[in-house]
C-alpha positions as CSV (number, residue, x, y, z in Angstrom):
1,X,105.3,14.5,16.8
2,X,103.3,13.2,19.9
3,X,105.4,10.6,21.9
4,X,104.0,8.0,24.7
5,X,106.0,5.5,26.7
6,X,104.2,2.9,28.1
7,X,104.6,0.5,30.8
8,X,107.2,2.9,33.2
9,X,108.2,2.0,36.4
10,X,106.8,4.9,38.5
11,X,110.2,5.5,41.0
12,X,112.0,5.0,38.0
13,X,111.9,6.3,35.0
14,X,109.1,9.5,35.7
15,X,111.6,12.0,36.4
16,X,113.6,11.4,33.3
17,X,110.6,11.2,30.9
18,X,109.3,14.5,32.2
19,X,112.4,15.7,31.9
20,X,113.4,14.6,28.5
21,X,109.2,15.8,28.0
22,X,107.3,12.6,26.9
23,X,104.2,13.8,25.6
24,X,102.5,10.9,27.4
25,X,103.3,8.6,30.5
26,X,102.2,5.0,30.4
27,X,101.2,3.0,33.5
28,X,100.2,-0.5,33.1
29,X,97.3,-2.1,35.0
30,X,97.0,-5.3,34.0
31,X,98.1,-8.3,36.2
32,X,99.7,-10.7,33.6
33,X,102.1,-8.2,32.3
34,X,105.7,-8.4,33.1
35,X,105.4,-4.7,33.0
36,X,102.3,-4.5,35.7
37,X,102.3,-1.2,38.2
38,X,102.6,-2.2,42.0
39,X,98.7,-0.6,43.4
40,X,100.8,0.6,46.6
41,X,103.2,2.9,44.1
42,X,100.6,4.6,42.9
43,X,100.5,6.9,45.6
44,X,104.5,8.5,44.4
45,X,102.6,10.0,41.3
46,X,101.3,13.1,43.2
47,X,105.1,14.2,44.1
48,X,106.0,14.7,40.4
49,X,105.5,18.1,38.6
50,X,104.3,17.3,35.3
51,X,104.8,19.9,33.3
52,X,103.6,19.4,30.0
53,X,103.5,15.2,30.3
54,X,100.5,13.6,31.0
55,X,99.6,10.4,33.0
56,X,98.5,7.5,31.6
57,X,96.4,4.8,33.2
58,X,96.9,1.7,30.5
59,X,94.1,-0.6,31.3
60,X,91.6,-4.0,30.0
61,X,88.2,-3.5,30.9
62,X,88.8,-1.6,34.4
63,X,85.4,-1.5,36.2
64,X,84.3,1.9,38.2
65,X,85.5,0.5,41.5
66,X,88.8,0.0,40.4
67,X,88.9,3.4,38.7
68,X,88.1,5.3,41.9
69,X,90.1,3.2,43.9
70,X,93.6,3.8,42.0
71,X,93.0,6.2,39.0
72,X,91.3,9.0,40.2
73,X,93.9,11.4,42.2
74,X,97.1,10.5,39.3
75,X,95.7,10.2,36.2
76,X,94.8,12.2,33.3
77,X,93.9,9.8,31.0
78,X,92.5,5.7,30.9
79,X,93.8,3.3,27.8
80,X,91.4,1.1,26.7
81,X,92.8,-2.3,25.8
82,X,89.4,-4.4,25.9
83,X,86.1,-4.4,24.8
84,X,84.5,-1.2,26.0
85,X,82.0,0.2,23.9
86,X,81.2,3.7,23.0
87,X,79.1,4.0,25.7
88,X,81.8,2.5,28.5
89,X,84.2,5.5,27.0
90,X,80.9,8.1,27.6
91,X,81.3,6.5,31.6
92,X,84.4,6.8,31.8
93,X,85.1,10.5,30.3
94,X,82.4,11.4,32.5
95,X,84.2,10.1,35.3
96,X,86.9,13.5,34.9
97,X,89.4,11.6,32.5
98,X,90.5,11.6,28.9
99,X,90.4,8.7,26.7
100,X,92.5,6.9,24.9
101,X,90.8,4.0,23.0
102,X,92.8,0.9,21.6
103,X,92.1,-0.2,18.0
104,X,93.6,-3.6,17.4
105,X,94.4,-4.0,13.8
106,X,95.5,-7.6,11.7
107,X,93.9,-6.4,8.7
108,X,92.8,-3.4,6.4
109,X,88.9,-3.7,7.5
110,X,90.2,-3.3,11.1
111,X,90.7,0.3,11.2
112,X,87.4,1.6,9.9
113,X,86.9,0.3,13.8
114,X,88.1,3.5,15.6
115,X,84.7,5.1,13.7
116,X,82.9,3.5,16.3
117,X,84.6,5.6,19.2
118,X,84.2,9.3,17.8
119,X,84.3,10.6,21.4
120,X,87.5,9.0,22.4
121,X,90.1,11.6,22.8
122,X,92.9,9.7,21.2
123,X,93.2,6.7,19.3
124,X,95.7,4.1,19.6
125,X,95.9,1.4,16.8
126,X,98.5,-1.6,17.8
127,X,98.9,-5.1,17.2
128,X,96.9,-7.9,18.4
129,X,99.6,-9.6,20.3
130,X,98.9,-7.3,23.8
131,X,102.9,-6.3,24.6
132,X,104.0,-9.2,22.2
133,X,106.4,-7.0,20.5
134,X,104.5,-7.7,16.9
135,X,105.5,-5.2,14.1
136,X,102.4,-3.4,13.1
137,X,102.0,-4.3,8.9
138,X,104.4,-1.8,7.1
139,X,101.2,-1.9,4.8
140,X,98.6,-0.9,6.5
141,X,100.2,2.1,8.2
142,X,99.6,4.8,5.3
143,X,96.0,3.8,5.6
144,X,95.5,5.3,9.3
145,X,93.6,8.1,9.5
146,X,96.4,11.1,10.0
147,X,96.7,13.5,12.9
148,X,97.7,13.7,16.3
149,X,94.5,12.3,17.8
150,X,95.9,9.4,16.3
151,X,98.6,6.8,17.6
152,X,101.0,4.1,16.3
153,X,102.4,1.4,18.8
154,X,104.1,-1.8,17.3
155,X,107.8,-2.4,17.3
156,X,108.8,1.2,16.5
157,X,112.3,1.9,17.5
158,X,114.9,4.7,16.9
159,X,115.6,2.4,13.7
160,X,112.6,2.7,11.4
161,X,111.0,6.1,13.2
162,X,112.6,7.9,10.4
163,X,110.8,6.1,8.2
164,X,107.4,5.4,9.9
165,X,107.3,9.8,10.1
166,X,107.1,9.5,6.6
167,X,104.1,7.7,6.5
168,X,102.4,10.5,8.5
169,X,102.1,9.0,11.7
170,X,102.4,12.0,14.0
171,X,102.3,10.4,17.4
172,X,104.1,7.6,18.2
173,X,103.8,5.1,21.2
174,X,106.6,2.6,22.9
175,X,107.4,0.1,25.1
176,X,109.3,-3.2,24.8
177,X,111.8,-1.3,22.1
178,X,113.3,0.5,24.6
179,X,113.8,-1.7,27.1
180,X,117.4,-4.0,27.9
181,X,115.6,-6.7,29.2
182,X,111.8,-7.4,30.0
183,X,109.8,-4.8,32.2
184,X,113.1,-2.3,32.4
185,X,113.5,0.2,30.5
186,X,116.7,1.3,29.3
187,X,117.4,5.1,29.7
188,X,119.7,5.1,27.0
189,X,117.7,3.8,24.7
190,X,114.8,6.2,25.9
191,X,117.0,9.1,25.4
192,X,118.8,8.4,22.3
193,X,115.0,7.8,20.8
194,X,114.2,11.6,21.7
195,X,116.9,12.7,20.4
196,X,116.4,11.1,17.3
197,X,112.4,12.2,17.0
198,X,113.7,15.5,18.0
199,X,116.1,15.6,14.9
200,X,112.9,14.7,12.6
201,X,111.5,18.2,14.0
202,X,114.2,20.2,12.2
């Protein structure tokens, strides 16, 4: 089981998800988020040993001058949230970074999308609601394609992971769930949800 935390406070919670080792490490770039990274932060990423985590640039349509200008000393991968093509993921791998391209899925048809981005390195299907906190359709989840290329974000919580595992969704990505209040993430929460995905290993 692949796990990702999204939209982390960098002097904040780093250290613990390293620790705890988060697969991934989600930053969010995006200015009318509540959970938007400070540009002059950036800079604290260097001073963490990563281990086996990997950093996480979560972004909408970031252009090239942007990318050099904050992404290019930190970050391992770039999320795609908007409407790059196959061609803006080409540019962007070839840029040094990994790729993880977001599929946003209301119905059935929507998946067959994520055939359109063969050379992103991971794909991430989610809601349509953009940190809305939707649940992603019970439904629809045993129709993903299966593997650890491939992610599920959508109101999963240390409540139905149990059951979402089942389904055979093998990497898993979070944000608002574990939080105590908008933005924050609560380090209880955070560590009480490894421990729980770490059961479902044994």
């Amino acid at each position: 089981m692949k796990i990702k935390i999204c939209g982390l406070n960098i002097t904040r919670d780093v250290q613990l998800c390293i620790d705890l080792k988060v697969n991934f490490l989600g930053f969010v770039f995006y200015e009318k988020s509540p959970r938007n990274i400070n540009l002059k932060e950036v800079k604290y990423l260097s001073k963490f040993e990563k281990k086996d985590s990997s950093f996480v640039a979560v972004t909408v349509n970031p252009s090239n001058d942007f990318i050099k200008e904050n992404l290019s000393e930190n970050f391992d991968y770039i999320q795609l949230h908007g409407s790059e093509t196959e061609e803006r993921v080409k540019e962007i791998k070839n840029m040094g970074f990994k790729v993880i391209k977001t599929i946003k899925v209301k119905y059935e048809r929507d998946i067959d999308r994520y055939k359109q981005f063969n050379n992103a390195d991971r794909i991430l299907f989610d809601t349509p609601g953009m940190e809305k906190s939707l649940q992603f359709p019970k439904s629809l989840i045993s129709k993903l394609p299966k593997g650890e290329k491939y992610a599920l974000a959508g109101s999963i919580s240390e409540d139905n992971v149990r059951s979402i595992s089942k389904l055979g969704v093998k990497f898993l990505d979070l944000s608002s769930s574990l939080e105590s209040q908008v933005g924050y993430k609560d380090h209880l929460k955070i560590k009480n949800f490894i421990k729980k995905t770490n059961e479902l290993k044994n």
